[in-house]
ChimeraX commands (.cxc) that place a marker at each C-alpha (Angstrom):
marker #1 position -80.37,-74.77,51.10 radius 0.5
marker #1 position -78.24,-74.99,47.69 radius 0.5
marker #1 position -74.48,-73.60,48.18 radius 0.5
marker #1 position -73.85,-72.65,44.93 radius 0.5
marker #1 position -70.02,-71.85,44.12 radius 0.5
marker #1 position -69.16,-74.79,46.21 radius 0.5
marker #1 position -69.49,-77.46,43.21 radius 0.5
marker #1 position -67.16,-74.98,41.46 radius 0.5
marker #1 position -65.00,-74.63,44.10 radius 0.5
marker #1 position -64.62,-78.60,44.31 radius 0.5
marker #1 position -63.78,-78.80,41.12 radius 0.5
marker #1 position -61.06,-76.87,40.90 radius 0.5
marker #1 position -59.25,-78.26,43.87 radius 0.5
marker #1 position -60.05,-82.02,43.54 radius 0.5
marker #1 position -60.29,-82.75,39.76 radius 0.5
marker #1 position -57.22,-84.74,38.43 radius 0.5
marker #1 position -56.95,-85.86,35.76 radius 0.5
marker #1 position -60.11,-86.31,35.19 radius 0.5
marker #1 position -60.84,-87.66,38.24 radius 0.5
marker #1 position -62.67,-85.81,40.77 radius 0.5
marker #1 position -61.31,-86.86,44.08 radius 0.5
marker #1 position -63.75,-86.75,47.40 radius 0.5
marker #1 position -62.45,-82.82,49.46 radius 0.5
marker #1 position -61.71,-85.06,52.91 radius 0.5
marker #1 position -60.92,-82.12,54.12 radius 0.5
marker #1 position -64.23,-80.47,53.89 radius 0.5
marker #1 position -67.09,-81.44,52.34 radius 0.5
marker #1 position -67.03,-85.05,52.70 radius 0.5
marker #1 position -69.79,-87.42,54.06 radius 0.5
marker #1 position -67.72,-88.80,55.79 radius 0.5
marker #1 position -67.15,-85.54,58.06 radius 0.5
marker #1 position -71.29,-85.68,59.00 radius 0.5
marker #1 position -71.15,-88.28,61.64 radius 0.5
marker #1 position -68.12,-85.36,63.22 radius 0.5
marker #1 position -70.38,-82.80,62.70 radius 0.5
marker #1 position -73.46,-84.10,64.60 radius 0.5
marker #1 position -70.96,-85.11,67.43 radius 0.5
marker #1 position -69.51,-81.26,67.46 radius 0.5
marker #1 position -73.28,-79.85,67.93 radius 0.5
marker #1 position -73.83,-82.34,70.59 radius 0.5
marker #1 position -70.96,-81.09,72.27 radius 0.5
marker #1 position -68.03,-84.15,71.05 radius 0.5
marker #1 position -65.08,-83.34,69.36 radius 0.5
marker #1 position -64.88,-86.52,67.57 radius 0.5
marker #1 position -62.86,-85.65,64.32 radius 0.5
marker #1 position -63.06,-83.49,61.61 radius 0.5
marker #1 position -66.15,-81.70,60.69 radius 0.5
marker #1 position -67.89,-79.99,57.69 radius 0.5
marker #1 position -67.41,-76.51,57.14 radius 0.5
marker #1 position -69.24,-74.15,59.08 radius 0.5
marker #1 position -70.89,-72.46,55.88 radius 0.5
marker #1 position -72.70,-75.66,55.79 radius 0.5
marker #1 position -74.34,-74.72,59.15 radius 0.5
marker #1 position -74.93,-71.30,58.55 radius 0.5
marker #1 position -78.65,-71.89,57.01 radius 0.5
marker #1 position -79.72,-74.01,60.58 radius 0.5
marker #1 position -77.87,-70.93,62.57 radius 0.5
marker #1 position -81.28,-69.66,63.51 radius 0.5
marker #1 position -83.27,-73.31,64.10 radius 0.5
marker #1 position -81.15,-73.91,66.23 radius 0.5
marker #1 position -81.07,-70.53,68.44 radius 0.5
marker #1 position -84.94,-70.54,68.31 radius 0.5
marker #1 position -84.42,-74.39,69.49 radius 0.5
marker #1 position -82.63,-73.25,72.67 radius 0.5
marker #1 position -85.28,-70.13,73.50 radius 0.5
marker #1 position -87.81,-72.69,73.70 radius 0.5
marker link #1:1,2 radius 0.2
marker link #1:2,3 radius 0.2
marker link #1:3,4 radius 0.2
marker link #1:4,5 radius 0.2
marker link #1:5,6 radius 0.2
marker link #1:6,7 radius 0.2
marker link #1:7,8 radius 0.2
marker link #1:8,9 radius 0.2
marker link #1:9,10 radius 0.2
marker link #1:10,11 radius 0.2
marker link #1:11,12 radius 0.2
marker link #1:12,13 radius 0.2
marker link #1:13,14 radius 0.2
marker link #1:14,15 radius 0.2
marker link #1:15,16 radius 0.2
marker link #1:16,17 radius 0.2
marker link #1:17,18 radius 0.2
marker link #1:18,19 radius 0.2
marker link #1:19,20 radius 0.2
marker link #1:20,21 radius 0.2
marker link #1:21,22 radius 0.2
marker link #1:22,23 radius 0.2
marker link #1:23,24 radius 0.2
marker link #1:24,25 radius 0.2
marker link #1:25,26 radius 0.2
marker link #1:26,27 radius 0.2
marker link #1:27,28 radius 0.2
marker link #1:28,29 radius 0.2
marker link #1:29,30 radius 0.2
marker link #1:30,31 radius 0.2
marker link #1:31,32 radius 0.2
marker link #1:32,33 radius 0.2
marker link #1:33,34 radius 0.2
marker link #1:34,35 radius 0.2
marker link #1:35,36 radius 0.2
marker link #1:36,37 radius 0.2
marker link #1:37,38 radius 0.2
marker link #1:38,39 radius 0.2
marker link #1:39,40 radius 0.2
marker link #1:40,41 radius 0.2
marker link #1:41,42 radius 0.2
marker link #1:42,43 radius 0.2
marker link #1:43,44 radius 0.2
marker link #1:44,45 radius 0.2
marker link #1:45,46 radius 0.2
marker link #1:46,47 radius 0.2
marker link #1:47,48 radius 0.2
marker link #1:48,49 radius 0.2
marker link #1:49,50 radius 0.2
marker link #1:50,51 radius 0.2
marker link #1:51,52 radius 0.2
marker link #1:52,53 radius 0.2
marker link #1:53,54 radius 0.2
marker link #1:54,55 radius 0.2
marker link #1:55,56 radius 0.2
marker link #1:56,57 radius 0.2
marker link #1:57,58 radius 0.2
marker link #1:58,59 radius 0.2
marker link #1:59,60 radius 0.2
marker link #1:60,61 radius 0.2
marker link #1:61,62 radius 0.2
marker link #1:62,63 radius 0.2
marker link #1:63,64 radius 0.2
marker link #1:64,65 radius 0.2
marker link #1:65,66 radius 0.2
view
């Protein structure tokens, strides 16, 4: 599912100069291999937003009623 507004939001925070700069802080790849860890019950590091996991909210609570 398309977030739109978070492009926007991006690019106001990280463009310099020019340059848009990668949001570590948020949505970064390099946050997935966090995120996966979180759902599997690690805290390895940081992890993407939770807006990003709103759209699988209800995979994964049919997931568990199975």
């Amino acid at each position: 599912m398309l977030q739109s507004g978070v492009e926007e939001r991006l690019r106001e925070t990280h463009l310099w100069d020019g340059f848009l700069y990668p949001a570590y802080d948020s949505f970064c790849f390099a946050n997935v291999p966090h995120t996966v860890a979180s759902l599997l019950g690690a805290e390895t590091g940081r992890t993407l937003p939770d807006e990003v996991l709103v759209p699988f909210a209800a995979c994964r609570l049919s997931a568990l009623r199975e």
